[in-house]
C-alpha positions in Angstrom: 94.5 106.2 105.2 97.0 107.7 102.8 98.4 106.4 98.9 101.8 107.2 98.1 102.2 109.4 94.9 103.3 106.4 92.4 99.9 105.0 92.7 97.9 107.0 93.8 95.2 108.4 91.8 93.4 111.7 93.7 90.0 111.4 91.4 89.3 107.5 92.4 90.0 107.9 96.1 88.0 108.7 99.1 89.0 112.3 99.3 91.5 114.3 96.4 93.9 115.0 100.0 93.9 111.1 100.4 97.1 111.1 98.6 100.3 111.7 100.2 102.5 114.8 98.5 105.6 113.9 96.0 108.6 113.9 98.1 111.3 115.2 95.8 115.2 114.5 95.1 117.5 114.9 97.5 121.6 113.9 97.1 122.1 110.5 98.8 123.6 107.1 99.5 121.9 104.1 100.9 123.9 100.8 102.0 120.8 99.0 103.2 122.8 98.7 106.5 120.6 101.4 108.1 117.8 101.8 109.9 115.7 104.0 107.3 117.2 102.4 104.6 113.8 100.0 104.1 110.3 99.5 105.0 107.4 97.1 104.8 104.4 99.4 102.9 101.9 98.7 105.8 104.6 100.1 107.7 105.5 103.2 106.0 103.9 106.5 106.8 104.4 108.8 103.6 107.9 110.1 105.3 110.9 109.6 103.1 113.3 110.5 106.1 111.7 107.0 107.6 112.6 105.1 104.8 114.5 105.2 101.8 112.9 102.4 99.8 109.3 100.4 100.4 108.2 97.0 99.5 105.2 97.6 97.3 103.7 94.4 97.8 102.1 92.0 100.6 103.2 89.6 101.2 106.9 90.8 101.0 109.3 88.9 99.6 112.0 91.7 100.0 114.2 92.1 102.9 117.5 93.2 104.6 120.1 90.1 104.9 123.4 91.9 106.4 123.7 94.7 104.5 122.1 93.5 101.8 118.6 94.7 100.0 117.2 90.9 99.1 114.5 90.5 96.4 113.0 86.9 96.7 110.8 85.3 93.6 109.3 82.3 95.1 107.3 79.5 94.0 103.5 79.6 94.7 100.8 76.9 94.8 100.0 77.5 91.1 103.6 76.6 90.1 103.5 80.7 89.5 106.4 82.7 90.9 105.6 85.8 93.2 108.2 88.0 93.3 109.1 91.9 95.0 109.1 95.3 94.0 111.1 97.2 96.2 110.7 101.4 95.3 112.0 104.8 96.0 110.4 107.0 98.6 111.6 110.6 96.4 110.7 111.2 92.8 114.0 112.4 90.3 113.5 114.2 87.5 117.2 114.0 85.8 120.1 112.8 87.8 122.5 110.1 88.1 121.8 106.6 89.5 124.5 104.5 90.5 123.6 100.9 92.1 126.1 98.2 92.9 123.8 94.8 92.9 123.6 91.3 91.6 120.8 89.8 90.0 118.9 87.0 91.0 118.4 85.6 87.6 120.2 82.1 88.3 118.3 79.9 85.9 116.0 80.3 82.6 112.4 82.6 82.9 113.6 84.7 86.2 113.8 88.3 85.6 115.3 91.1 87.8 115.2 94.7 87.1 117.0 98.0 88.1 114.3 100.9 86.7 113.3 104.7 86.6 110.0 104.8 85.8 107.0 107.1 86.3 103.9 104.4 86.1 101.5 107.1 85.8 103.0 108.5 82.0 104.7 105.7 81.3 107.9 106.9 81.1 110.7 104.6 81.7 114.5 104.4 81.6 115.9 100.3 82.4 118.4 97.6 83.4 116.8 94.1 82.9 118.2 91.1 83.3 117.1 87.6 82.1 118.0 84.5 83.2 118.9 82.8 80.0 121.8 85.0 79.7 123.9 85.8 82.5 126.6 87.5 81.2 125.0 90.7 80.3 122.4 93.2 80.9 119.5 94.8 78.8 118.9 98.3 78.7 115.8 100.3 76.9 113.9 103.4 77.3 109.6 104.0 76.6 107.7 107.0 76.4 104.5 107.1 77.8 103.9 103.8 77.8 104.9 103.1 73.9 106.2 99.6 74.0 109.1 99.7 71.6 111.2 96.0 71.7 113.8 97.3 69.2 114.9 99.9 70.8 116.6 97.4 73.5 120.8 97.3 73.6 122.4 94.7 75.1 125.5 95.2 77.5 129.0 94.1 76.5 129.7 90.4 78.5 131.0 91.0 82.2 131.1 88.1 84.5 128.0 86.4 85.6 125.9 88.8 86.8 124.0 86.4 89.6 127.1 85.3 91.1 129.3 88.9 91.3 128.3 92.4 92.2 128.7 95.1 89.4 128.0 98.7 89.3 125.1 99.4 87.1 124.6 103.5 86.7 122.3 105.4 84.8 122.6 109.1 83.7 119.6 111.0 82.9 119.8 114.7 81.6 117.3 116.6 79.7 119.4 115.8 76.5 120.7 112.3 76.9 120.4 109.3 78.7 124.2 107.3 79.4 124.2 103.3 80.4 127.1 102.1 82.3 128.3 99.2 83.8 131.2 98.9 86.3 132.3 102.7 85.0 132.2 101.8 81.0 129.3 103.6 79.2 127.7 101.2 76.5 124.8 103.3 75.1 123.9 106.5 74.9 120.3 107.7 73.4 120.4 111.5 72.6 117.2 113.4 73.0 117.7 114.9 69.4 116.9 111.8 68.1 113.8 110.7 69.3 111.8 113.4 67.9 108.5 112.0 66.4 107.6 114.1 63.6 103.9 112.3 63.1 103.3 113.5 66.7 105.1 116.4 66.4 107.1 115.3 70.1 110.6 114.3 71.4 109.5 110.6 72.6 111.7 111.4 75.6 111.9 110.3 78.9 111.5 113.6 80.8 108.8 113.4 83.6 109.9 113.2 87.0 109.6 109.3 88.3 110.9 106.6 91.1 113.6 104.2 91.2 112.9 101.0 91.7 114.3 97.2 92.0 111.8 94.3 91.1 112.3 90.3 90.6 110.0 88.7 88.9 108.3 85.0 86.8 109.1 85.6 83.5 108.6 82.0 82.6 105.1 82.2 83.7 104.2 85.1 81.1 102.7 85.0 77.7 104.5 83.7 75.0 106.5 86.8 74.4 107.5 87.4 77.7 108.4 83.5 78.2 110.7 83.4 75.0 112.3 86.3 75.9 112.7 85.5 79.3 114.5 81.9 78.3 111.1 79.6 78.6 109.5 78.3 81.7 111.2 78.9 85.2 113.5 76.1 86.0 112.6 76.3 89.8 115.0 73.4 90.7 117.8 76.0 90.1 116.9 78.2 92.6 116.7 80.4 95.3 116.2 83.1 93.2 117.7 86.0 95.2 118.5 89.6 93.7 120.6 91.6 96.2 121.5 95.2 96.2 124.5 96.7 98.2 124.1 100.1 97.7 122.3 103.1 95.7 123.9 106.5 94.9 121.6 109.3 93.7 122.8 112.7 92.8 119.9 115.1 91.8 120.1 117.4 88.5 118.3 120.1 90.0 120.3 121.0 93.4 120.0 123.8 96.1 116.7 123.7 97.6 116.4 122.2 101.1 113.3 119.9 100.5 110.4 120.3 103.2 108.4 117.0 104.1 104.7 118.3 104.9 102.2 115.0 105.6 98.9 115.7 104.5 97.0 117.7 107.8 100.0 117.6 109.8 102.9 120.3 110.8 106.1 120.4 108.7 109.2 118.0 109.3 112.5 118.8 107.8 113.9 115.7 105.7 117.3 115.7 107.1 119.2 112.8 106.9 122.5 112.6 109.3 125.6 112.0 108.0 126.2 109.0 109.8 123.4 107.8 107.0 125.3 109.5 104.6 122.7 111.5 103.2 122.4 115.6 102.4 119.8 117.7 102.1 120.1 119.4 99.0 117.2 119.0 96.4 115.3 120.9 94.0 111.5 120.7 94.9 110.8 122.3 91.2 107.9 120.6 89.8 105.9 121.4 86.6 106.5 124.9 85.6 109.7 125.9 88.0 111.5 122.6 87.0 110.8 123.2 83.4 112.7 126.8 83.8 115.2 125.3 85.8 115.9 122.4 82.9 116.2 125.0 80.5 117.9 127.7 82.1 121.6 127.3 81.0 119.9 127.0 77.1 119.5 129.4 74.3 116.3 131.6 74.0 115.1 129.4 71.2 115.9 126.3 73.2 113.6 128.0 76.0 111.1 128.4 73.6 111.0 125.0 72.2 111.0 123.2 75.0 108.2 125.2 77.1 106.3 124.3 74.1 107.0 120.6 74.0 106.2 120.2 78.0 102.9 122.2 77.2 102.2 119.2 74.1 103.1 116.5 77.1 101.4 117.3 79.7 98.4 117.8 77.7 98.3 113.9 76.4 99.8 112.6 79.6 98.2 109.5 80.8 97.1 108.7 77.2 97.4 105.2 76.3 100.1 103.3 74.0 100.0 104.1 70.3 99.9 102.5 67.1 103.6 101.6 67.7 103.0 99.5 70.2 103.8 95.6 69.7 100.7 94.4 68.6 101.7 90.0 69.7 101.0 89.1 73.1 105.0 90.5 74.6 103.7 93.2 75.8 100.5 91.7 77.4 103.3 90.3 79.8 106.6 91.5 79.9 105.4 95.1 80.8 102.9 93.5 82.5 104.1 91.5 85.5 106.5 92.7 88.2 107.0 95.4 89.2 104.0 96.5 86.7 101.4 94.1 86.0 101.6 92.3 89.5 99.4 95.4 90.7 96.3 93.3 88.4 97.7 89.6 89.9 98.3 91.2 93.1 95.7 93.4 92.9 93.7 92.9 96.3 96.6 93.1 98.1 98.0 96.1 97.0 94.6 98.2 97.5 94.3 97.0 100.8 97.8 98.5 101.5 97.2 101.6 99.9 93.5 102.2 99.9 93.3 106.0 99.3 
């Protein structure tokens, strides 16, 4: 039995080769209309070229309707919601992410997300929606796992965002991170200015991480979360349905054919046909190489400053949050539950499925 890389964790398993390798970037475009568009985790087998997306929970409430990705938050016995997490098979380390999707945030306390986010630093670039406002979209950014509320811009209004499809895109460079919807960029947070100078760090988003969709109970949070969510979930308003046409990623790092290797078995070329629309190019850079790769177009002293920062983060990777970190009971929730804290509510489950 194999863990994929997201949640894996080599030390705590049954053997360090329990986890499956970190499929990297490749250029593609997913309509959900395919046949290795989406899998069931239980079904998956480690190899992106079977599956662009997985549903990280069971039971799923994700699946393909048409050509449609579906993300279902349903009721339980506890008057609880249970929602899905659907997430990417390839890890991206810079790029642009463009999704065309409609949320599934039709009444008060029902949350829906569009993410980058690598759950083992913390790092996290967002689209979240809430249901007590329909007309736009938050967007925020977190550094290994620092949980900073003020740093979140709201969208300009667009039409109701759980009745019509809009393009949401993302656009992630080692100096600046762009927020767009339908084409119109309405933030833009510049690496320059998230230097720290306590820690002595750019509180950047920089490590490589997954894409991800999630639906989730908002109402049924802490306080925080339910208050910023809009209050309980009005469940007489439902279905609660996100759904997701399509997903365009174009890699930073290109020219490298990536190389899918499962663990003790012979190598098999992720090649996707073009009838799935998908290429092959990627950069498999990790560490190190994509650190030289990031920085090669830059000044010496550019080099030099950022070979020293990635040396500082890698060091105090996995550390917990800091001092900055909300200190009510918001973040006890709103980071907690899907697509993040449902691994603790959903905990069983999850290790059964991947039980490394």
């Amino acid at each position: 039995m194999y863990c994929m890389d997201i949640n894996c964790e080599p030390q705590n398993s049954f053997s360090e080769s329990s986890c499956w390798g970190r499929p990297h970037c490749v250029e593609s475009s997913v309509d959900f209309g395919g046949h290795r568009a989406f899998a069931d985790i239980a079904a998956y087998n480690g190899d992106p070229a079977t599956a662009a997306f997985v549903s990280q929970f069971e039971p799923s409430n994700a699946r393909i309707g048409g050509d449609e990705l579906q993300l279902e938050l349903v009721k339980q016995g506890d008057g609880k919601g249970f929602g899905a997490t659907v997430i990417g098979t390839r890890a991206i380390q810079y790029g642009t992410v463009t999704t065309v999707m409609r949320s599934g945030c039709a009444a008060a306390g029902v949350v829906s997300s569009f993410i980058i986010r690598n759950d083992k630093i913390g790092d996290e670039i967002d689209f979240e929606f809430v249901g007590k406002d329909t007309s736009t979209v938050q967007s925020n950014y977190y550094w290994h796992n620092q949980l900073d509320y003020t740093k979140m811009v709201t969208s300009p209004p667009m039409s109701d965002t759980t009745k019509n499809f809009h393009t949401y895109q993302i656009q992630w460079t080692p100096d600046q991170i762009v927020w767009l919807v339908d084409g119109a960029a309405f933030r833009t947070v510049k690496r320059s200015d998230t230097w720290d100078p306590a820690l002595g760090t750019f509180k950047y988003p920089d490590s490589e991480a997954y894409v991800s969709y999630s639906i989730w109970d908002g109402g049924a949070g802490a306080q925080g979360t339910s208050e910023w969510a809009g209050g309980a979930t009005r469940w007489g308003q439902g279905p609660f349905v996100a759904s997701v046409k399509s997903i365009d990623i174009s890699c930073y790092y290109k020219g490298n054919e990536t190389t899918y290797t499962p663990p003790g078995g012979s190598s098999s070329e992720d090649r996707a046909s073009r009838s799935d629309k998908s290429s092959v190019k990627s950069d498999s850079r990790t560490g190190a190489d994509a650190d030289q790769a990031a920085t090669s177009d830059d000044s010496d002293d550019a080099k030099s400053e950022r070979e020293s920062e990635r040396s500082g983060l890698d060091e105090s990777a996995g550390d917990g949050p800091s001092d900055n970190e909300p200190s009510d009971d918001a973040s006890d929730a709103r980071r907690s539950a899907m697509p993040r804290a449902a691994l603790a509510t959903l905990g069983a489950a999850l290790l059964v499925a991947l039980a490394g």
